[in-house]
Structure formats: C-alpha cells, structure tokens
ROSEMI-421368 format. One line per 8 residues: number of its first residue (from 1); their letters; for each residue x, y, z of C-alpha. Coordinates in Angstrom, 2 decimals. Layout:
<sites>
NUM) a) X Y Z; ...
</sites>
This chain:
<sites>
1) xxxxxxxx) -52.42 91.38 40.73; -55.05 88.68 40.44; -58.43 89.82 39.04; -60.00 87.00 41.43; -58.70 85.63 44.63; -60.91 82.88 46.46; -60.31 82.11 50.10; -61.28 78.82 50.32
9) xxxxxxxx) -61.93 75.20 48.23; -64.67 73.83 49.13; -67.95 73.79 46.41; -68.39 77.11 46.40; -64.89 78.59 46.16; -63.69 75.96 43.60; -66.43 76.42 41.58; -66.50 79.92 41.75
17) xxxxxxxx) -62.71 80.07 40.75; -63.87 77.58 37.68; -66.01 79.69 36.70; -64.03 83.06 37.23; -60.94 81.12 35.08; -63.33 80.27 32.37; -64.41 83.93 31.64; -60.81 84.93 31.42
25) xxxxxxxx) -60.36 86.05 35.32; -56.63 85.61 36.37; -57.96 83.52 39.43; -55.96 82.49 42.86; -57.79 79.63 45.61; -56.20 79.45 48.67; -56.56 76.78 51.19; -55.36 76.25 54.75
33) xxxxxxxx) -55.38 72.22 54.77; -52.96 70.20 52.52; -55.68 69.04 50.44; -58.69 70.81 47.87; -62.25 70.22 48.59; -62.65 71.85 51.55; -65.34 69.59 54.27; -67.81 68.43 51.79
41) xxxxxxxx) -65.07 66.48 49.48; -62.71 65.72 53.06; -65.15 64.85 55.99; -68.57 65.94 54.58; -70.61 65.02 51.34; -68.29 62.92 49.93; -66.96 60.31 52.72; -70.16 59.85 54.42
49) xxxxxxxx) -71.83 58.59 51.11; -69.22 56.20 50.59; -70.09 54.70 54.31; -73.70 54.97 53.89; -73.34 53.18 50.49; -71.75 50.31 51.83; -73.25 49.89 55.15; -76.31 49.72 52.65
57) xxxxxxxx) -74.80 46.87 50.69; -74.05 45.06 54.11; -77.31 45.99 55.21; -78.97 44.04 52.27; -76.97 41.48 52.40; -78.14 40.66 56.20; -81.19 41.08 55.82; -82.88 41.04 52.08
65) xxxxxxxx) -80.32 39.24 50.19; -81.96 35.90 51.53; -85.51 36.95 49.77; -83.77 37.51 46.66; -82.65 33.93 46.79; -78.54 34.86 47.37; -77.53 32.85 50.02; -74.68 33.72 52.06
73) xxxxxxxx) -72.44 32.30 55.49; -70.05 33.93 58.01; -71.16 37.29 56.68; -69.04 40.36 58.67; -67.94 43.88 58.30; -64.22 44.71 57.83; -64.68 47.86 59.37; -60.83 48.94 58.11
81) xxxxxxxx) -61.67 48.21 54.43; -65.04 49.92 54.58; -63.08 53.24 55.84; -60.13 52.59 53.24; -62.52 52.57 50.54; -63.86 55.80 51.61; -60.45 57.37 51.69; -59.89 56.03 48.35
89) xxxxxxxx) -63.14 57.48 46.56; -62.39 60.79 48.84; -58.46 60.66 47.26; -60.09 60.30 43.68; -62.27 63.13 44.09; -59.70 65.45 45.41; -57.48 64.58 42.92; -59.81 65.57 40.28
97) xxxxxxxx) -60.43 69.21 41.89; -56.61 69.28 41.76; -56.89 68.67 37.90; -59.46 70.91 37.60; -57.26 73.75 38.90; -54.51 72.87 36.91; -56.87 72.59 33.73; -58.81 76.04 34.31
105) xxxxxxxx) -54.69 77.39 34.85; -55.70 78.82 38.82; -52.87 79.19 40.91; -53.46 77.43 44.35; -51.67 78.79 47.17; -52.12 76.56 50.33; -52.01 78.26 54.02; -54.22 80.15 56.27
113) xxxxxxxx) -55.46 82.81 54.38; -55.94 86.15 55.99; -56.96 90.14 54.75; -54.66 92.72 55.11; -56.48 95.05 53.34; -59.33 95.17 50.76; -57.24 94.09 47.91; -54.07 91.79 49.80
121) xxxxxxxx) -54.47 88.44 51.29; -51.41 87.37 53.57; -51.34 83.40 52.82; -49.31 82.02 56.19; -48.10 78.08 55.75; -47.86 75.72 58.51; -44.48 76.32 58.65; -44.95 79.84 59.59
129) xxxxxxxx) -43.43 81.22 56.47; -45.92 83.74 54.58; -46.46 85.58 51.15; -49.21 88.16 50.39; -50.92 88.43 47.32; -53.46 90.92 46.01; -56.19 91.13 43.68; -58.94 93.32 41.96
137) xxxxxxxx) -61.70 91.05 43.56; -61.84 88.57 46.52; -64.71 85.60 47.35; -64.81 84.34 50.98; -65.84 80.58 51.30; -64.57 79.69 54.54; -67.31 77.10 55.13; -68.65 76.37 58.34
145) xxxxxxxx) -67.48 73.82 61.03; -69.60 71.46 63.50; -71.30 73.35 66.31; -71.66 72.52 70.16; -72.60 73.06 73.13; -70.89 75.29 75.69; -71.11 72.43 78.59; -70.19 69.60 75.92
153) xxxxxxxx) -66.34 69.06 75.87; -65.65 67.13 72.21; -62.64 64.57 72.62; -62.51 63.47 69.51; -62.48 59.99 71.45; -65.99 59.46 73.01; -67.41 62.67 72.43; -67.24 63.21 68.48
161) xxxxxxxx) -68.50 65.21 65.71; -69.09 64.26 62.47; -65.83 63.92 61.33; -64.69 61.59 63.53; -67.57 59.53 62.57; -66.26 59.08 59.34; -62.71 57.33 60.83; -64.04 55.10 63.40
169) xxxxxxxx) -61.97 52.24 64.56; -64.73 49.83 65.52; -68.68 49.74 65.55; -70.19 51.35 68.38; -72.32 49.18 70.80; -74.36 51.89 71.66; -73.99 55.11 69.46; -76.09 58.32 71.21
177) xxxxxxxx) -77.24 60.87 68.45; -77.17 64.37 69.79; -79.43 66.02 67.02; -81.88 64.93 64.87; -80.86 66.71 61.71; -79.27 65.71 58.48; -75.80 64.88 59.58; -77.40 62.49 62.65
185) xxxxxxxx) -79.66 60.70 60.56; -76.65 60.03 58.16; -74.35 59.24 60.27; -76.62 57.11 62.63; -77.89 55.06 59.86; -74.51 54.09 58.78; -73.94 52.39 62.00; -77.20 51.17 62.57
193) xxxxxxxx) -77.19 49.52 59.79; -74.39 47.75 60.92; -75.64 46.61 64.73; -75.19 49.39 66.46; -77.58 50.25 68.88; -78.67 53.88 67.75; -80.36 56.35 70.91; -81.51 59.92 69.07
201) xxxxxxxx) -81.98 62.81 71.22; -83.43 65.89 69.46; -84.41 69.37 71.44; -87.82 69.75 68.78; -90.16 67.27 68.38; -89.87 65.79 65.13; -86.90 64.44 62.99; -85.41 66.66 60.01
209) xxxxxxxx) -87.57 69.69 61.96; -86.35 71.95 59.10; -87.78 69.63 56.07; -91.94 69.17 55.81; -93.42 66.72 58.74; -94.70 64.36 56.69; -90.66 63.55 56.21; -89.91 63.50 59.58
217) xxxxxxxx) -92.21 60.86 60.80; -92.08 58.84 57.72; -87.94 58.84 58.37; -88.53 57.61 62.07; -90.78 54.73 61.35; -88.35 53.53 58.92; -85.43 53.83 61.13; -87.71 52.44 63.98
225) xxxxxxxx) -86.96 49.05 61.81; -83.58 49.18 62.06; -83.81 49.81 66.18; -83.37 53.10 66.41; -84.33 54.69 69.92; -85.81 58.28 69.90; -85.94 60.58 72.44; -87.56 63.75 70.67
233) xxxxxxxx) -88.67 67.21 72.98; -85.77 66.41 75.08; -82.86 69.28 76.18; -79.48 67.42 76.88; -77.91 69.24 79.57; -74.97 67.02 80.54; -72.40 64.78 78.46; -69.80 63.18 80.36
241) xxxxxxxx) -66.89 60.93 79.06; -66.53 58.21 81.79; -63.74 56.31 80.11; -65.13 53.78 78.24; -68.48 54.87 78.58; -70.26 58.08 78.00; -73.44 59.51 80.29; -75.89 61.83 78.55
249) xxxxxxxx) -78.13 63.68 80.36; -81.57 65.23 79.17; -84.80 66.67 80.56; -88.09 65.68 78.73; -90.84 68.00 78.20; -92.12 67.48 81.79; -88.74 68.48 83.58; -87.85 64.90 83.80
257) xxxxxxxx) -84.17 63.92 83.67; -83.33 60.83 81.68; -79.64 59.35 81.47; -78.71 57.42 78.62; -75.83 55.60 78.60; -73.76 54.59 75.62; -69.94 54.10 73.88; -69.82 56.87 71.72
265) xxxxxxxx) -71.53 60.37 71.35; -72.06 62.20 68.53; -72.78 65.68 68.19; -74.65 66.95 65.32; -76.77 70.15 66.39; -75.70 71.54 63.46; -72.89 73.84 61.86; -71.50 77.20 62.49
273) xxxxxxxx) -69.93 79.74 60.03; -65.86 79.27 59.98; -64.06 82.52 59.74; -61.65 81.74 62.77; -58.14 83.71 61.37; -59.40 85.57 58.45; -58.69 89.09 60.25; -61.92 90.65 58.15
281) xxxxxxxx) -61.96 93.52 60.44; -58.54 94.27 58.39; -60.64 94.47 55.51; -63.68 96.56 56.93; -65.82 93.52 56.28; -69.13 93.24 58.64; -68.96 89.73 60.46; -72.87 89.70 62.60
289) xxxxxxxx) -73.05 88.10 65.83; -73.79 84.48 64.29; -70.60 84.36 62.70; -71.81 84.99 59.09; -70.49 87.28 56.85; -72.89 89.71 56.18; -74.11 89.94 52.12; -76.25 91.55 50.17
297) xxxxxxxx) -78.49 90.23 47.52; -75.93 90.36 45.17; -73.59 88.42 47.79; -71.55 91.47 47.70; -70.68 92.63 52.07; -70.25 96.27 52.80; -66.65 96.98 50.97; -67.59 96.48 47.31
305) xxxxxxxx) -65.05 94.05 46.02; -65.38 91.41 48.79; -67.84 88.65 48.32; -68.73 85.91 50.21; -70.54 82.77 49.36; -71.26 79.25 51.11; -71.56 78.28 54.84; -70.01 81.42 55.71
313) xxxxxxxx) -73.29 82.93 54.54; -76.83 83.57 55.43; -79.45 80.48 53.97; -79.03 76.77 53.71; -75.47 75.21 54.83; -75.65 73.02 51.62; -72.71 71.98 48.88; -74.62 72.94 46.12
321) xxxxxxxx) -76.05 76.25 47.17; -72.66 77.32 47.40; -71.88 76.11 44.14; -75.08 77.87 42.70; -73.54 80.74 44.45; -69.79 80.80 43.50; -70.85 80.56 39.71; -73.31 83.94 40.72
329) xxxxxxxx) -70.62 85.95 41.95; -67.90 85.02 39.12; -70.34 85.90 36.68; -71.62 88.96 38.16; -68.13 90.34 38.33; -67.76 89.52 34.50; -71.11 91.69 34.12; -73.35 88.75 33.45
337) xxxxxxxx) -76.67 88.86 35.22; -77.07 85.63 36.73; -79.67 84.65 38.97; -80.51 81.99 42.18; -84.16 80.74 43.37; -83.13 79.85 46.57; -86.67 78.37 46.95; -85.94 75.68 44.47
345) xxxxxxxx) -82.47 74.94 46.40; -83.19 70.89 47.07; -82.73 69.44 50.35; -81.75 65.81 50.18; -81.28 62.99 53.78; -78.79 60.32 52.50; -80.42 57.89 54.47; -82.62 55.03 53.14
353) xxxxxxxx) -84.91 55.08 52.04; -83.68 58.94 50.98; -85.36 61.88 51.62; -85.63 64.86 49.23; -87.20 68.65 49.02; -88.02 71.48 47.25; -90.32 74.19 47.51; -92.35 75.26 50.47
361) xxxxxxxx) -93.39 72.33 53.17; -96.94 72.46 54.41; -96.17 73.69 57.71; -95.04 77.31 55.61; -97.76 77.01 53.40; -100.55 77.62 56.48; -97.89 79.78 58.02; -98.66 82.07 55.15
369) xxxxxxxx) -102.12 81.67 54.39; -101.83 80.00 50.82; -104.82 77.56 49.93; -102.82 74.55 48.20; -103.95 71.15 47.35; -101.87 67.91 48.79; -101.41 64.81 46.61; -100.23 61.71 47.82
377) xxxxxxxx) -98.30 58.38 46.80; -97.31 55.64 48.33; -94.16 53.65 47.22; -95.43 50.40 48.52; -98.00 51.03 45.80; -95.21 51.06 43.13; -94.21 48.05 40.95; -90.72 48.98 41.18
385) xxxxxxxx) -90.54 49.67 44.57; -91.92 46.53 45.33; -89.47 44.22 42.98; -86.32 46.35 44.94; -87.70 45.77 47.90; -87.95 49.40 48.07; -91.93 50.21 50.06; -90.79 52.36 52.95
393) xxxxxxxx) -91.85 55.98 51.95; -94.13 58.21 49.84; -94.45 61.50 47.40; -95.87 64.39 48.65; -97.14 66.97 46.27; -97.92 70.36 47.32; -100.19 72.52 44.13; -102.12 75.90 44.33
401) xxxxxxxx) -105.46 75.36 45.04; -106.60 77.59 42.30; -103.81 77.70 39.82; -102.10 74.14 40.24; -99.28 75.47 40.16; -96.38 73.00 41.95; -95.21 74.96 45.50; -93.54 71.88 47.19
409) xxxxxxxx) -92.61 68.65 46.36; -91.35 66.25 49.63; -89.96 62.69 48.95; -89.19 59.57 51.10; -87.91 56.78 49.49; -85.43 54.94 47.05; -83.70 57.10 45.01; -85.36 60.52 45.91
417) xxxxxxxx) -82.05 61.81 45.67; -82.13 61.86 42.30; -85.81 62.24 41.95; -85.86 65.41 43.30; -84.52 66.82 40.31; -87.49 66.26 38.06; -89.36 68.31 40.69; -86.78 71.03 40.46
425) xxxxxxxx) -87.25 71.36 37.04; -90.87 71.65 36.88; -90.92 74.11 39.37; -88.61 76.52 37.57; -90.70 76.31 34.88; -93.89 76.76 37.07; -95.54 73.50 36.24; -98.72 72.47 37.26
433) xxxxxxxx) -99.66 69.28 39.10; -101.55 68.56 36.05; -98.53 69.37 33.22; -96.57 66.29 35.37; -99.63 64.00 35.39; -99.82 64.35 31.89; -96.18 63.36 30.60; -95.03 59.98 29.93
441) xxxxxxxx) -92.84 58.07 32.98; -91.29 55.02 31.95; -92.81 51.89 33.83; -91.98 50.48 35.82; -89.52 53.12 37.80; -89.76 54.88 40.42; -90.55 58.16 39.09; -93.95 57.64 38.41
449) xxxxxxxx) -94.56 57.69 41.99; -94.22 61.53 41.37; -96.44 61.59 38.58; -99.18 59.61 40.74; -98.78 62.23 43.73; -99.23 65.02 41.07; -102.59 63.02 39.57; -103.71 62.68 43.31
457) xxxxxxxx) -103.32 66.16 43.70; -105.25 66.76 40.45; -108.45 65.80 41.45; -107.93 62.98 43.06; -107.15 61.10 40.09; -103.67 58.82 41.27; -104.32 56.20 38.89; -102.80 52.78 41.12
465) x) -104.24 53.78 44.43
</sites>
C-alpha cells in the first residue's frame, strides 16, 4: 500500500510525487508513454523553446548580425540538426526527471493508468499485461491534449497540432495559424523566423485575447516585421487537405468568406482536459461536461482521498501552476497548510520579443470598477535595449489609484520571461509602484524598464522619457 500514488508525470504529478517522497510519503507515478515528463518536457515547454531559441539565433544572424559588424556567406538552416538538437535537450531533461525519481526513491510504474476503486489503480502496459496497485491517497495529472474542431480532420501530415510542429521535415512555404493564442504565436514565430510565410486566423479580435491588449497589439506589430499575415474576427469553417496543399476557409465579421491557401495547417485553439481511459466513474469521481475533474479549493474532488491537479483542472493550462499545485496537495496531505495566489500565476509568450503577465490586465480592472493608475515604458527608450538591438516592446504597470498598490504588471520585450519574476515578487508582498521606483536596478539592463513604468505610474515621474 502506497501512501501516495500519482497518475501522471508531467509538472504537476512529478513534482507533486517530489514533494510527497520528501516528507516521507511512500510515493508511486505512473505514466502511459515510455518516457517521464509528460507534454510539457515531450512536445510542450521544453522542445518548442529549443526551436524558438535557435530559429532566434538564425534569425539574428540574417538579419542583425550584419549591424553588429559579423559578416557572414551561404548562411542556411539544417532543418534536421535544428530538430536533433531539440531531441537532445528534450532527452537531457527527461533523463534528469528519471534521476529525480530514482533520487526521491518513487517507484515508476509505466502503462495506462486506470481506477478500480478509490484506493486501486490497475496500471495496463502496451503489451496488454496489467498489475494493480493501491494506495492511501491518489493525485490525478492527466494533463490536457490539443483541442479541435468537430469539422477539422488532423492528419498529422497537413493538418497538424502542435506536436507535429515540433518534428517537421522541412520549412513550410506557407504555414496557416488556426488560433491566435500562446501555442500559435510560438510555434508561428519559429517558422517565420525562418521564411515561412505565416497567415494567422483568430475567431476574437486581438492576439493573446486572454493576456491585457496592450500585449496583443504590441505582439502583432512586431510580428508584422517578420511578415506575418493576420486575419483576426474571422470563424474558420472549413479545412481541407488537398494533397499538397491545404484550403482554409473563414467568414469575416461581415459574413464574408475568405480562402486562404497554404502547405501546412496548424491548429492551436487551445487544449482540452485528458482523462480518455482513466475509468473515474470506477472511483465515484465527478468529471463536468468540459472534461475537467471537478476540485475543490483544496484540489480535493468529491471522494476525499482523490486529488487532482494540472490541465486536468479548472484555471490556467500552465506547467508551473501545476507545479505550484502538486507541491499544495503533497503538503496538505502531510498536514501542512500551504497556500496558491492564483492571481500572481505568470503568463509568459516565448516569442520575441517575449511577453509576460501577472496580476489583473486593464480590461478586468474596468470590468470591476477599480480606479488604478497606468504607467508606461518604452524599451526603445532603454540603453540596453538599444545596444541588443532589443526596442520592440514596452512595460505596463497597473497601481491603485489611491493606495499604489501594484494590481498588474504586462511586459513585451527581451527577456520578460524572466522579468516577470521581479513583478511576482513585489506583488506578493503588496508593493507599491512607488516601493519599485525607489530600489536600485543595475544600469544598464533591462529591468529598469520596470522600475521606469512603476515611476511613470507614480506621478508621472519615468525618469528617461
């Protein structure tokens, strides 16, 4: 009898065994595919940072690399490498899960895992051969999988999702982007960046629709540069492989069809919760008609030992909120009281420049009323911006209009990834605008883009605009 199983190992699952091992739980993971990690480490997070990394450096070294005074001939992409190298740093990084697991002394049983009660979990392997084990406690972090249409028909040839996308076999001529989200951006971008012609076709009528406007916009004149084609407020209503071509259909906000015609199509409208096989009705766990499983606030579902955690879960599809939320549970079951601000959950755009979140966007901020103040920098008024190359992009600030207290923070630029956290930080321990404006950022870098955008919203006072 375990004291933890975890179905799943993904972020949220590993993690939350990790965690369970280290306060003394006798801990099981189980996972269906051959290797740990789960999408994010296999054909998620992971992979797709390794392409847009170095379509970046080819990128630069087309077009930039010139200004810097590196001169360069008979410059190409070896398409095959660029993929190897991905598989490589994706190898490395499950490897080192599988470490972890051996380290923290969990027991990793791989095959399909599925309830047979409360407390046993019938493991099945490809083979067909099966074992059941049983424990005190059991996490579900199932993850999620790329969502469609019902009218598109996914190949896996000409009609792909994201991971396909990550194991292409040549650049696309003419790559159309069905969504405008996260994943599309990404994904576009890497081939863009490359010479791909890149069409977008998003149902709402901005970019990143689920990040503040400002970021939107800002992200589509940028990718404007690299010749990006956008065809927001449309509703695609026909994909059709046509051998070597695909045909997308989609009416505009008039009622107006437009065909687009391209090589390759990839859908990214999002992801759906996975829990295809995991026979939770066996259980008595409450699935809802989304596919999630249902939680409390405690991430606890209706039978009192099952948790679930992740994707599979209401809130933001992201690897770290999972995480965040596997250590939760495995501490909670220890007795710890552990705790989650899912407001101050980044949201981060791999694209560059990088986009980057936290807190409420502006749009939410009039949605509820709430007087705030907006401060503003630009990077193309940054010194260190400017010797990168680096000007696309800005720092939005949002502060209480009466308290100053931080409520959003929204980046576009180099490096937000990592910028973000500073924000994060301050807002956990309810800074003002004015408490950032007033520390010391090392100059020149391109944090103190963030500490101009809190002086802006501080009176007005940005000190190099």
């Amino acid at each position: 009898m375990y004291d933890l199983i975890v179905i799943g190992s993904g972020p949220g699952g590993y993690v939350a065994a990790i965690r369970a091992a280290q306060l003394g739980m006798k801990t099981a993971i189980i996972e269906k595919y051959p290797t740990l990690g789960g999408t994010c480490l296999n054909v998620g997070c992971i992979p797709s940072k390794a392409l847009l990394d170095s379509s970046e450096h080819y990128h630069n070294a087309a077009h930039t690399f010139k200004t810097h005074g590196i001169n360069l001939s008979n410059l190409k992409v070896d398409l095959k490498q660029m993929i190897a190298r991905k598989e490589d740093v994706v190898k490395q990084n499950v490897d080192g899960i599988q470490f972890l697991m051996k380290k923290n002394k969990i027991d990793v049983h791989h095959g399909l895992g599925s309830f047979v009660d409360k407390n046993t979990v019938k493991v099945t392997k490809d083979d067909g051969s099966a074992e059941e084990i049983k424990g005190k406690h059991i996490i579900i972090a199932t993850g999620s999988k790329p969502a469609s249409l019902p009218f598109i028909k996914i190949d896996k040839e000409r009609i792909i999702t994201s991971t396909e996308a990550l194991k292409m076999k040549e650049i696309p001529k003419h790559l159309i982007v069905i969504g405008g989200g996260v994943i599309g951006m990404e994904l576009g971008s890497v081939y863009g960046r490359m010479g791909a012609k890149v069409s977008v076709v998003e149902y709402m009528d901005a970019l990143i629709p689920s990040m503040d406007r400002t970021m939107g916009k800002e992200l589509q004149k940028s990718l404007k540069k690299l010749g990006f084609e956008f065809y927001l407020k449309h509703k695609v209503t026909a994909v059709e492989n046509k051998g070597k071509e695909v045909l997308v259909k989609a009416e505009n906000s008039k009622g107006e069809v437009v065909e687009l015609t391209g090589d390759y199509v990839l859908v990214s409208i999002g992801r759906r919760p996975y829990t295809d096989g995991l026979n939770a009705e066996a259980a008595g766990v409450k699935v809802n008609e989304r596919g999630q499983v249902e939680v409390d606030d405690h991430l606890r579902t209706n039978v009192p030992n099952i948790y679930a955690i992740g994707d599979v879960v209401k809130g933001a599809m992201l690897a770290h909120k999972a995480e965040e939320e596997g250590v939760f549970v495995a501490e909670s079951i220890a007795g710890q009281k552990p705790h989650i601000n899912y407001l101050l959950i980044p949201g981060v755009v791999y694209t560059w420049p990088e986009v980057a979140s936290v807190g409420y966007t502006e749009e939410q901020l009039k949605e509820k009323g709430k007087k705030y103040k907006v401060g503003k920098f630009p990077f193309l008024a940054s010194g260190r911006a400017r010797a990168s190359m680096d000007t696309d992009g800005l720092v939005k600030v949002l502060a209480d209009a009466e308290t100053d207290e931080i409520l959003g923070v929204h980046m576009i630029g180099p490096r937000t990834a990592d910028m973000i956290a500073e924000a994060v930080v301050a807002m956990e321990y309810r800074a003002s605008a004015e408490d950032i404006s007033r520390m010391s950022h090392a100059h020149p870098t391109y944090t103190e883009a963030f500490k101009e955008a809190c002086l802006a919203a501080t009176d007005n006072r940005a000190l190099h605009i």
